[in-house]
SERO-4910 file (N, C-alpha, C, O; in steps of 0.05 Angstrom, whole numbers):
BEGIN
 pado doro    nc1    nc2    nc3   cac1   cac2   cac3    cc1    cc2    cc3    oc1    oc2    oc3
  Unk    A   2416   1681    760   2405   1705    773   2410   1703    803   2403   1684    816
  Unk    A   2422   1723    813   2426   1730    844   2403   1723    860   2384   1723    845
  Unk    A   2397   1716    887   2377   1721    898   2372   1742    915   2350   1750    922
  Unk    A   2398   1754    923   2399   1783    937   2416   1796    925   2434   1784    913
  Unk    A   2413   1832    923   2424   1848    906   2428   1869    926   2414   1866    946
  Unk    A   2444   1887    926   2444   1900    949   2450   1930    930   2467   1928    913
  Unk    A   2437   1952    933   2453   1984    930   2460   1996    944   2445   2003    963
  Unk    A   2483   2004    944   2497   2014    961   2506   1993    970   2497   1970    968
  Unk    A   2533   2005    986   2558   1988   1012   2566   2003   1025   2588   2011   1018
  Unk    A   2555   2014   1047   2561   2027   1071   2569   2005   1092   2566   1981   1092
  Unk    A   2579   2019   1107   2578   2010   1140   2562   1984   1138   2572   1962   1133
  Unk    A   2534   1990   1145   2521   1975   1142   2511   1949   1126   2504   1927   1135
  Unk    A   2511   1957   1101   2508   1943   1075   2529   1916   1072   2525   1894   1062
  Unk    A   2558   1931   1088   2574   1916   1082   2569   1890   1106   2571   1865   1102
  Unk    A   2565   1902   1125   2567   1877   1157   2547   1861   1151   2551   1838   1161
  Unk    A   2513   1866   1131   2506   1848   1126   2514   1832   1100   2510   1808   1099
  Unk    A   2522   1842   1084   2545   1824   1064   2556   1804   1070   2550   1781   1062
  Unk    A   2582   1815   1092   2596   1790   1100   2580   1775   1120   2595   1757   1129
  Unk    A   2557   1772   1133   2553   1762   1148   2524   1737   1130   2512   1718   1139
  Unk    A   2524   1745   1113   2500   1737   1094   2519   1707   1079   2509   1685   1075
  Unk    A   2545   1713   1072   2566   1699   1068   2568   1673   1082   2581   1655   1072
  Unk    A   2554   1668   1106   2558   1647   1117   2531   1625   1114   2529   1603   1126
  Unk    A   2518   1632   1101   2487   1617   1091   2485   1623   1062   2465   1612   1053
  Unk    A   2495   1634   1046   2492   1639   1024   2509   1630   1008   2526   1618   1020
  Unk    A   2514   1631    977   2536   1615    968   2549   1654    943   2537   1666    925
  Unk    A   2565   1657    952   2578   1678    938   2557   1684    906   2550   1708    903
  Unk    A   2550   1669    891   2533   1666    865   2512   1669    875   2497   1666    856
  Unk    A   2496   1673    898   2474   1678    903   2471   1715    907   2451   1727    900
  Unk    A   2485   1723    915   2496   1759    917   2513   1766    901   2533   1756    890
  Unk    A   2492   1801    904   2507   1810    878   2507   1846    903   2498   1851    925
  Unk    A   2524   1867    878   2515   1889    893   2524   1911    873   2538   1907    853
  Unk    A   2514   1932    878   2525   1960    865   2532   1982    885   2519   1985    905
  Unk    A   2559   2002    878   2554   2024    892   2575   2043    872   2591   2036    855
  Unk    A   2566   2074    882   2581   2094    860   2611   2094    863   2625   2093    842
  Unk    A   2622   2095    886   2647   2088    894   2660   2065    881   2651   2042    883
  Unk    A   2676   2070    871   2690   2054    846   2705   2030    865   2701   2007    871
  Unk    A   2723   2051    871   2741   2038    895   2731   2025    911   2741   2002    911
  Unk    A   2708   2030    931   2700   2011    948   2690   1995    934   2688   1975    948
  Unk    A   2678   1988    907   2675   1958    898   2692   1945    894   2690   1921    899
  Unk    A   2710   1953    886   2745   1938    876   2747   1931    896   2756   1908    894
  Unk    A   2744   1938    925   2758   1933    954   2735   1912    966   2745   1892    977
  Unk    A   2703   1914    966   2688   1889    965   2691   1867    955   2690   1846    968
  Unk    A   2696   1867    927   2690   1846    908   2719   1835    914   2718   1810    911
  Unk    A   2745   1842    921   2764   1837    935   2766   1814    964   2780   1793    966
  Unk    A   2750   1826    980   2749   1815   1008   2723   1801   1001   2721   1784   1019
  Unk    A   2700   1799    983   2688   1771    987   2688   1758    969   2672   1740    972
  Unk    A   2695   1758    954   2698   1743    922   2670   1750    910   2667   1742    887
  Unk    A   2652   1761    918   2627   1768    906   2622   1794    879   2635   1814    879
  Unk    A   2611   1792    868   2615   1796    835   2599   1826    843   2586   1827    864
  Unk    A   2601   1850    826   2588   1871    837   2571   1873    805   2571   1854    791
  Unk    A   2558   1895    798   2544   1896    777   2546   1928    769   2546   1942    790
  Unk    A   2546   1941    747   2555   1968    738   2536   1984    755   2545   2004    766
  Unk    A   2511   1978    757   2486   2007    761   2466   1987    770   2459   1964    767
  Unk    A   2457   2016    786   2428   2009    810   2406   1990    789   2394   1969    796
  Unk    A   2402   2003    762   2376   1977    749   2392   1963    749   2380   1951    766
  Unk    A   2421   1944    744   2428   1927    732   2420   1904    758   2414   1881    754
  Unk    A   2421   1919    788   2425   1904    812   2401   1900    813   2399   1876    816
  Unk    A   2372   1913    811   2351   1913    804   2344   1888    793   2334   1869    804
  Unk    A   2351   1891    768   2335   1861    749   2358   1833    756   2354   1810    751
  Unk    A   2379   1842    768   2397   1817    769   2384   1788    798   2390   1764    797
  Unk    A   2370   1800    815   2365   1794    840   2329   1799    843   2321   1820    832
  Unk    A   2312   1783    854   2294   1774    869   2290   1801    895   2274   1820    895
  Unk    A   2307   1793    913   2308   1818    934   2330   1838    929   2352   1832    922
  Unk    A   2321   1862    933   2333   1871    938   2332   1900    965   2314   1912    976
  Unk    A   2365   1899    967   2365   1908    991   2374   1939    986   2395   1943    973
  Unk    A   2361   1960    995   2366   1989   1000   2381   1995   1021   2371   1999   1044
  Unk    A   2403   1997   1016   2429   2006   1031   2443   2027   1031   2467   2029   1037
  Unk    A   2422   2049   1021   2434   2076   1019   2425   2097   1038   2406   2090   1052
  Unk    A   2437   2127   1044   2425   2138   1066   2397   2147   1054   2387   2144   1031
  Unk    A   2385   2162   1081   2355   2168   1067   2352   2188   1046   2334   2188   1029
  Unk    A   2374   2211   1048   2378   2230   1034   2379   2224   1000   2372   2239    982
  Unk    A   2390   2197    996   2392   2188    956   2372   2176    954   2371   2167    931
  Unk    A   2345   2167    970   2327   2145    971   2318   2157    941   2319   2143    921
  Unk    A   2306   2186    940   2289   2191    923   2304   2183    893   2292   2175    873
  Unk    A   2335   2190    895   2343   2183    868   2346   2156    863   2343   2149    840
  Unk    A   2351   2137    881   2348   2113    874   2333   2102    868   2339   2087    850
  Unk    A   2300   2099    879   2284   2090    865   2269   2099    845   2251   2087    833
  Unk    A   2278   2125    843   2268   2139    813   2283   2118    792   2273   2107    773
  Unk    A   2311   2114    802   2326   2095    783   2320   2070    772   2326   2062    750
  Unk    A   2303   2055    797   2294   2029    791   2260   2024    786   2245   2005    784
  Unk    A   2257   2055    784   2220   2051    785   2215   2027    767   2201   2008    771
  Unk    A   2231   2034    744   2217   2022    712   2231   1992    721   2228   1974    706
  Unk    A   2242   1989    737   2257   1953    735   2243   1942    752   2231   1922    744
  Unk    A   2239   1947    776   2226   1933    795   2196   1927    787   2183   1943    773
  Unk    A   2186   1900    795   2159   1886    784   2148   1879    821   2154   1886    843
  Unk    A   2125   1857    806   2117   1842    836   2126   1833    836   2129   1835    860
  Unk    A   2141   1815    830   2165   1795    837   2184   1799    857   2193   1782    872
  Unk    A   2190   1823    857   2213   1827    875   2207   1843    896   2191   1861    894
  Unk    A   2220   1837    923   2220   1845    945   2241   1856    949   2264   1848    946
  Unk    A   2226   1892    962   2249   1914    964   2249   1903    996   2230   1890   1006
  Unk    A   2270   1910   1005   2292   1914   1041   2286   1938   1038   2285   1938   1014
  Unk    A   2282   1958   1045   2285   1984   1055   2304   1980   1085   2293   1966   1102
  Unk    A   2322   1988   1091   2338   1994   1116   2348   2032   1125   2367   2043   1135
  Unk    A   2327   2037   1116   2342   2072   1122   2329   2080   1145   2305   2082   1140
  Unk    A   2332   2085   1165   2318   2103   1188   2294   2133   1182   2303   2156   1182
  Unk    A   2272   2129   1180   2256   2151   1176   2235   2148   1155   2214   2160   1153
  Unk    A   2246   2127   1137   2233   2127   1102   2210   2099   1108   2217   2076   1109
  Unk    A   2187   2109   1110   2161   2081   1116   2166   2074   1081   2180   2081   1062
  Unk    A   2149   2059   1084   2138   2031   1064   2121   2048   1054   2131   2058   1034
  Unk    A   2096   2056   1057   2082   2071   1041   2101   2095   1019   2099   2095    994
  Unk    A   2117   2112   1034   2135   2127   1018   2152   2110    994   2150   2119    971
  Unk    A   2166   2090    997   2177   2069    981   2164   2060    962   2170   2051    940
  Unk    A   2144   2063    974   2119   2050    956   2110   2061    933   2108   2049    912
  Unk    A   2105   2081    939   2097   2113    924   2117   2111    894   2115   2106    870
  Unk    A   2141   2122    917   2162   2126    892   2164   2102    871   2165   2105    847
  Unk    A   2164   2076    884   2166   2060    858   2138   2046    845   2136   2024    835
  Unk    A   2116   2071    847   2095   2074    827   2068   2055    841   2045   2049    833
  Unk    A   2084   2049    863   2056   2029    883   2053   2010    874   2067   2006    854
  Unk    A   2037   1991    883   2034   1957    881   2054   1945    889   2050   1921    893
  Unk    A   2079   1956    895   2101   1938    913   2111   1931    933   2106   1945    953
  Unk    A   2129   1908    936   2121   1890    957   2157   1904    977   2180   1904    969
  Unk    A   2147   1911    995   2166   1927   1015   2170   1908   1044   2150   1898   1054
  Unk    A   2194   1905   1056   2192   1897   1073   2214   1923   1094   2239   1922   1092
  Unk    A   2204   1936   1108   2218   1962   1125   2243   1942   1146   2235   1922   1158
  Unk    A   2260   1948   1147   2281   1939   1169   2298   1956   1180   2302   1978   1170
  Unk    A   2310   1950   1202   2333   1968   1216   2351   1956   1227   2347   1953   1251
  Unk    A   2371   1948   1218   2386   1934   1236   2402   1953   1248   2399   1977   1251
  Unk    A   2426   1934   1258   2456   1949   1275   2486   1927   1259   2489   1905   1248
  Unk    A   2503   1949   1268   2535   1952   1256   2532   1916   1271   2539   1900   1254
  Unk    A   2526   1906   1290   2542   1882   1297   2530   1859   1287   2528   1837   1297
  Unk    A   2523   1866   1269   2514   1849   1234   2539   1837   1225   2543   1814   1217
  Unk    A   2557   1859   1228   2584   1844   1216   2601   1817   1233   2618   1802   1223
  Unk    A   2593   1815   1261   2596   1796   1277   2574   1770   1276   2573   1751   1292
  Unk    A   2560   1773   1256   2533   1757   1266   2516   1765   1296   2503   1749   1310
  Unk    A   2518   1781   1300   2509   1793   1332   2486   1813   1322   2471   1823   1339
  Unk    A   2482   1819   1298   2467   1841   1303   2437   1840   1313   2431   1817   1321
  Unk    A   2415   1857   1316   2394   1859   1325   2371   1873   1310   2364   1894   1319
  Unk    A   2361   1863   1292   2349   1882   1266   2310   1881   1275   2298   1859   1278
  Unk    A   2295   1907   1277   2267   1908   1284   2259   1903   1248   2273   1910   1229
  Unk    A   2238   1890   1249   2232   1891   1218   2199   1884   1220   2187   1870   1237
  Unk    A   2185   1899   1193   2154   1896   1194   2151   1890   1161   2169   1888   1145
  Unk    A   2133   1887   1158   2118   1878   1136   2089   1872   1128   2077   1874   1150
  Unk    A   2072   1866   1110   2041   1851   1109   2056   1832   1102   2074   1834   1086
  Unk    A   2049   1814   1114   2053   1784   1119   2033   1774   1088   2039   1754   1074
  Unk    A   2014   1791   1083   1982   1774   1067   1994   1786   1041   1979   1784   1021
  Unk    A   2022   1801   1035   2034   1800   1014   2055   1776   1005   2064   1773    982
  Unk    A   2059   1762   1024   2080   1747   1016   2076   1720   1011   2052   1717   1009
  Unk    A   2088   1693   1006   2086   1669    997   2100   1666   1024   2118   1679   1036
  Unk    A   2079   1636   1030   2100   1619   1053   2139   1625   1056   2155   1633   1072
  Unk    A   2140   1611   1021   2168   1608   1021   2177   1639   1023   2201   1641   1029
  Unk    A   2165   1663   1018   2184   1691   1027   2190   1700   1049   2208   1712   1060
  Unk    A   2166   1690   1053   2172   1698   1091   2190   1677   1105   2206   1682   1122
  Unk    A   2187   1659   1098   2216   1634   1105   2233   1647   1092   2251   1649   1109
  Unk    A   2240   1658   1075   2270   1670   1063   2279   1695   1084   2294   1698   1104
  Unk    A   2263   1711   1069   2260   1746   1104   2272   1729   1125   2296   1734   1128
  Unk    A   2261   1711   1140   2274   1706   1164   2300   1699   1164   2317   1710   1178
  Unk    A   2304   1670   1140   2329   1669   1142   2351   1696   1135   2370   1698   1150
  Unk    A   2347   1712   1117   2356   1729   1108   2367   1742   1139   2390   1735   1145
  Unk    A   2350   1764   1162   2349   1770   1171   2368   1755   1199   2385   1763   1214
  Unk    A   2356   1730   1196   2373   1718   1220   2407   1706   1211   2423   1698   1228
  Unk    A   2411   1706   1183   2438   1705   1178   2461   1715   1185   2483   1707   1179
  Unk    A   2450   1742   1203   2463   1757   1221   2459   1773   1252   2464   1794   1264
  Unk    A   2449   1755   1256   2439   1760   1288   2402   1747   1288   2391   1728   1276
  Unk    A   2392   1769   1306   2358   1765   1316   2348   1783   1297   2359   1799   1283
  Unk    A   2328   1778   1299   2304   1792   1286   2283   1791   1302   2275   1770   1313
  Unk    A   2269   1821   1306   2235   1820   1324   2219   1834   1293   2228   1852   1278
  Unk    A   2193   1817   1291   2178   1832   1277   2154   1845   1297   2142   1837   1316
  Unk    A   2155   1866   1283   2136   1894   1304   2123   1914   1280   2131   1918   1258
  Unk    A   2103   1923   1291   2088   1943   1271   2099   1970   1266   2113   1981   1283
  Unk    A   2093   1983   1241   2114   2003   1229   2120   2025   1246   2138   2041   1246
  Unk    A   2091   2020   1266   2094   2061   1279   2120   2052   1296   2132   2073   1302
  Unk    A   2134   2032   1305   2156   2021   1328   2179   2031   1320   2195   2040   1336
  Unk    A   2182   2030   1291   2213   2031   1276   2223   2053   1278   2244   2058   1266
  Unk    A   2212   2073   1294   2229   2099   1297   2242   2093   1323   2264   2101   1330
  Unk    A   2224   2079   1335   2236   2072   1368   2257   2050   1372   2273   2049   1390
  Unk    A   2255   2028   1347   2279   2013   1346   2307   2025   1331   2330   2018   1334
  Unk    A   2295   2045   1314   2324   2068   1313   2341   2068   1341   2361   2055   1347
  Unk    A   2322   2090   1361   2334   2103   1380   2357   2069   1395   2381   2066   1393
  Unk    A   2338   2054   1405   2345   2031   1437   2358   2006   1417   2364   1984   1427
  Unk    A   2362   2010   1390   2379   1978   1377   2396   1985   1357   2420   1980   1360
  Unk    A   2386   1999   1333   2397   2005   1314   2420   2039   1325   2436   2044   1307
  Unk    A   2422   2053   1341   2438   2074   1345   2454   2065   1377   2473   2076   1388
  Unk    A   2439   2043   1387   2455   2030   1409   2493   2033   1410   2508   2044   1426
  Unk    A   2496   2019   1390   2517   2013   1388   2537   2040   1402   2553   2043   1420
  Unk    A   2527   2054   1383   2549   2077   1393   2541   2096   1420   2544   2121   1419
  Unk    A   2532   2085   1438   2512   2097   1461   2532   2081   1481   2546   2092   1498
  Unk    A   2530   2051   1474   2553   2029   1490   2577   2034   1483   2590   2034   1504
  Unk    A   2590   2039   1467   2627   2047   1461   2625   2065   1474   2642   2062   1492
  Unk    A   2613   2087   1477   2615   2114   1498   2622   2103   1528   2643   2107   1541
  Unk    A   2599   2086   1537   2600   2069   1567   2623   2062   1563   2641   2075   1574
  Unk    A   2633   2031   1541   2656   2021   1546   2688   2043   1547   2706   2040   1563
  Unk    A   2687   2059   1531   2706   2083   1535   2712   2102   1557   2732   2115   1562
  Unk    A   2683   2101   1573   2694   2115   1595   2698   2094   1613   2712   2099   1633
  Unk    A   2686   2068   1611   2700   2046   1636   2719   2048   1641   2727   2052   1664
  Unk    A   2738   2044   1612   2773   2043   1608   2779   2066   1611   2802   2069   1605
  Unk    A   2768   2089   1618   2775   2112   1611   2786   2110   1647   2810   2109   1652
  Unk    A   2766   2110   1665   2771   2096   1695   2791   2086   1696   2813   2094   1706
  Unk    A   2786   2062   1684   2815   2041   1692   2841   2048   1690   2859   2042   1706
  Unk    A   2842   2066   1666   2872   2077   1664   2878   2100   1682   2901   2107   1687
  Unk    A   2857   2111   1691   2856   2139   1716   2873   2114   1737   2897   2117   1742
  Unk    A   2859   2093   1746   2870   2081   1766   2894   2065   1759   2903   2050   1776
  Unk    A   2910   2069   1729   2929   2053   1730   2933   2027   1709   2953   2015   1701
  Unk    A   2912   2024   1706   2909   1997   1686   2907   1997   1651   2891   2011   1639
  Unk    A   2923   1979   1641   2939   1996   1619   2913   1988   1600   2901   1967   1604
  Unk    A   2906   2006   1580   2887   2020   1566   2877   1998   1544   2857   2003   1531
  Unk    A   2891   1974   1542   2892   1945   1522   2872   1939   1544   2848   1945   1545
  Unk    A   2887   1925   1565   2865   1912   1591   2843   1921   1599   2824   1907   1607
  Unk    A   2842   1956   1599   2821   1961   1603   2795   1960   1594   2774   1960   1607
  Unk    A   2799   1959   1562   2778   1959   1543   2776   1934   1538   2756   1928   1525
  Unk    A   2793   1914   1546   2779   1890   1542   2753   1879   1571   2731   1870   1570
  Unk    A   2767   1886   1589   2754   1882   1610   2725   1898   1616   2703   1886   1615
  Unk    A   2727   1922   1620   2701   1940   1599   2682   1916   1578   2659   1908   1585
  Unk    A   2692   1910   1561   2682   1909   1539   2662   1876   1542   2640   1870   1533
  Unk    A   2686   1860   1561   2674   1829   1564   2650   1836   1590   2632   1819   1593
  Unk    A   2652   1855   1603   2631   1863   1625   2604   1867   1611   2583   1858   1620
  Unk    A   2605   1880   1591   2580   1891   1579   2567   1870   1560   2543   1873   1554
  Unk    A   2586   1845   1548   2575   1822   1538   2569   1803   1561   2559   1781   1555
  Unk    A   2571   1806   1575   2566   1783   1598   2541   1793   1615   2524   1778   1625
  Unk    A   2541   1822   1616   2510   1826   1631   2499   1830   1607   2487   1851   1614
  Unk    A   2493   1828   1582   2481   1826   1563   2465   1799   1563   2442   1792   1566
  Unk    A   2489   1786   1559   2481   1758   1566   2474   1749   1577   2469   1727   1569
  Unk    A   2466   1756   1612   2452   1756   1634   2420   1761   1627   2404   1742   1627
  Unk    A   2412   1787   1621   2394   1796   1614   2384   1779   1589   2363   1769   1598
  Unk    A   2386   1771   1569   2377   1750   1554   2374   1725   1559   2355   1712   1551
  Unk    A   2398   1715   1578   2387   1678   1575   2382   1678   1612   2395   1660   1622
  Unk    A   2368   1694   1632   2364   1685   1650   2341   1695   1660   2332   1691   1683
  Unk    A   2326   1715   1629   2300   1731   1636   2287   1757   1659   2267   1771   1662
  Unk    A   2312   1752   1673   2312   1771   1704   2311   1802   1687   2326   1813   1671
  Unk    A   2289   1809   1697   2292   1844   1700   2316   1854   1704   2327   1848   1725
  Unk    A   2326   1867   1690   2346   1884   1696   2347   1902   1719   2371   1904   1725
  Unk    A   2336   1913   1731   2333   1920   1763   2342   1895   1780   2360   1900   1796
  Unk    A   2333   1873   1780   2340   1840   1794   2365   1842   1786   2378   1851   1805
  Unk    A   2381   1839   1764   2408   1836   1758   2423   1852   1772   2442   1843   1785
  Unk    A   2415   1876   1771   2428   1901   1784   2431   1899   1816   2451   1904   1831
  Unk    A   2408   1892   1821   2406   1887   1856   2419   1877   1859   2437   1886   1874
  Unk    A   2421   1849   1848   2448   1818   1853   2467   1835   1862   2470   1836   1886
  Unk    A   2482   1849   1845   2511   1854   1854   2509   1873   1872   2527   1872   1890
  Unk    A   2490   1894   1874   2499   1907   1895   2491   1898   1919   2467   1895   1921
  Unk    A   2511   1891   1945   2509   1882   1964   2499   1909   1982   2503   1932   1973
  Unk    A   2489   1908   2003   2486   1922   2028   2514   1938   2042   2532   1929   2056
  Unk    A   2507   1967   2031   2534   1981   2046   2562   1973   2035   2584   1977   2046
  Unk    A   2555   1959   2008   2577   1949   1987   2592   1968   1968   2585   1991   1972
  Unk    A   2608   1966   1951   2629   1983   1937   2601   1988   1904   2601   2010   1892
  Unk    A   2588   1972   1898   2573   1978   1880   2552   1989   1880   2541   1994   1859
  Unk    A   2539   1995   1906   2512   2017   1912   2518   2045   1919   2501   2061   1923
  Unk    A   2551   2052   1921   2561   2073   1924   2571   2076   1896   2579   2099   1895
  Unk    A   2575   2065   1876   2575   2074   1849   2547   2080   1833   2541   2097   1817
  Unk    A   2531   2056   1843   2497   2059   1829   2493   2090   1843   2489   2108   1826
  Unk    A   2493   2097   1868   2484   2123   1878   2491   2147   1863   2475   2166   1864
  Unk    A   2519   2151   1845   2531   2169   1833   2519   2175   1805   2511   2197   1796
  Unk    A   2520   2149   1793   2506   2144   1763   2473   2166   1767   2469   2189   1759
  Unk    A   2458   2150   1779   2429   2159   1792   2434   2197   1795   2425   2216   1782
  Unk    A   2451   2197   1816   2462   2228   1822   2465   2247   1791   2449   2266   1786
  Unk    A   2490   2237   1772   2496   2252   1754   2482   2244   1734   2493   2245   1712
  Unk    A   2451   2232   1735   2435   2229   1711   2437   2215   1690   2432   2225   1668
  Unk    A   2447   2181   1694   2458   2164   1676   2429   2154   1653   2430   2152   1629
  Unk    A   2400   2149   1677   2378   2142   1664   2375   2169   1648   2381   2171   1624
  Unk    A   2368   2185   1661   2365   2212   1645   2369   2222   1616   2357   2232   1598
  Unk    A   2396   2210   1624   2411   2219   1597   2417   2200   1573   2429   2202   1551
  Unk    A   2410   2188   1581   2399   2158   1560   2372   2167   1548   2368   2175   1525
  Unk    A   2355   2163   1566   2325   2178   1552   2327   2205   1531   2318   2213   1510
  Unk    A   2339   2212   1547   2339   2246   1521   2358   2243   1500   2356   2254   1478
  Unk    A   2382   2221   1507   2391   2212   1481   2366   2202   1452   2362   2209   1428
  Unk    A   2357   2187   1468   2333   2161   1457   2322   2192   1439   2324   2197   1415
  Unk    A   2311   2210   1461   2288   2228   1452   2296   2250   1424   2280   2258   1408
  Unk    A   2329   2257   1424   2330   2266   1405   2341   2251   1377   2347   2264   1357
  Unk    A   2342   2225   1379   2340   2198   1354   2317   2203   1349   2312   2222   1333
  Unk    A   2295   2190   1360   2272   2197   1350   2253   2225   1334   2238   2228   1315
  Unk    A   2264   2240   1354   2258   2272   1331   2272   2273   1318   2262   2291   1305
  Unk    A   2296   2268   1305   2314   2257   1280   2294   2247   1260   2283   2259   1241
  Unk    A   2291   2217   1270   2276   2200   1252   2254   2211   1242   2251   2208   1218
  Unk    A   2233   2228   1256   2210   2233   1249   2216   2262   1230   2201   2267   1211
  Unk    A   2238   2281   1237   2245   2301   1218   2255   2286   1188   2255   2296   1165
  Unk    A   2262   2267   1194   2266   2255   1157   2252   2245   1146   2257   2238   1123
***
């Protein structure tokens, strides 16, 4: 028997796949999805065994993980109402769909753990908000959840009302930063610098003040100050950003993720 089962293989589904790959032993995962082809093309690139249908992934695996958008949630666990027991622990990962709703559909009494990660799952990088009742689980599950979770990046546990807000600032990040890094290089090549270099350079800037901000604890305002010197080349770029509404427009990004999340 599997110990994780996954439905669906999206985007997502998949980066924690391969990244689950590196703590897990291939016979420990299993998965299903309707796409014929993309199982042939999974079970291809990880040697991992797939299974015909959503109950089969159901009763084959312990956890399982919900990897579909929110829109099929209702048909999927209509699918697995009758398979799923207390034994097993659902993943929910869809943006919008609480634990009580999950709950519901698969007839109540089950044990839900809500998550959200991000795409850089597939790097081991990713950054996943996740909640749960703790006073549902066994020592050893919540030692599994973590490892599970940290097999591809961090994990913060936080309470459920948060997970719309870890949508907006972690889980939709990603593509908020390729925008930044695209218009860096987008610069660089205005000034000349060829469009390979630019996006690398871009790209190692935004992991390195990342990495600033994590292992040296400094407020991000402190980081920011550092470089800009007095009457320097970088407080005449901070002045522009500020000017054409860079905070601004980050927030109202944030603000319409969130009225997303809460309309689903």
């Amino acid at each position: 028997m599997a110990k994780i089962g996954f439905i669906g293989m999206g985007n997502i589904g998949y980066a924690i796949l391969r990244s689950l790959l590196t703590v897990y032993d291939r016979e420990d995962l299993t998965f299903t999805d309707l796409n014929k082809r993309k199982v042939a093309q999974v079970e291809r690139e990880t040697g991992i065994k797939a299974v015909g249908s959503n109950q089969e992934c159901a009763a084959a695996a312990k956890y399982i993980v919900l990897a579909v958008k929110p829109q099929f949630y209702d048909a999927v666990l209509a699918d697995i109402k009758d398979t799923v027991t207390k034994e097993n622990i659902i993943i929910s990962i869809a943006p919008g769909v609480s634990i009580d709703s999950v709950n519901e559909k698969l007839g109540g009494d089950r044990r839900i753990v809500r998550a959200m990660p991000n795409t850089p799952a597939l790097l081991g990088e990713g950054m996943t908000g996740v909640c749960y009742d703790p006073k549902l689980f066994e020592e050893v599950e919540k030692q599994m959840i973590t490892k599970f979770f940290e097999s591809f990046g961090k994990m913060e546990v936080l309470p459920e009302y948060l997970m719309n807000a870890v949508v907006c600032i972690s889980a939709s990040a990603p593509a908020y930063i390729y925008m930044f890094i695209e218009a860096l290089a987008d610069a660089g090549v205005k000034y000349g610098m060829p469009r390979d270099m630019a996006y690398r350079m871009a790209a190692q800037g935004v992991v390195g003040s990342a990495k600033m901000v994590l292992e040296t604890g400094k407020h991000p305002g402190a980081l920011k100050d550092d470089v800009c010197s007095p009457g320097g080349t970088t407080i005449y770029a901070v002045a522009m950003l500020e000017e054409y509404g860079l905070r601004n427009a980050v927030i109202k990004a944030c603000d319409a993720c969130y009225e997303k999340c809460i309309d689903m």
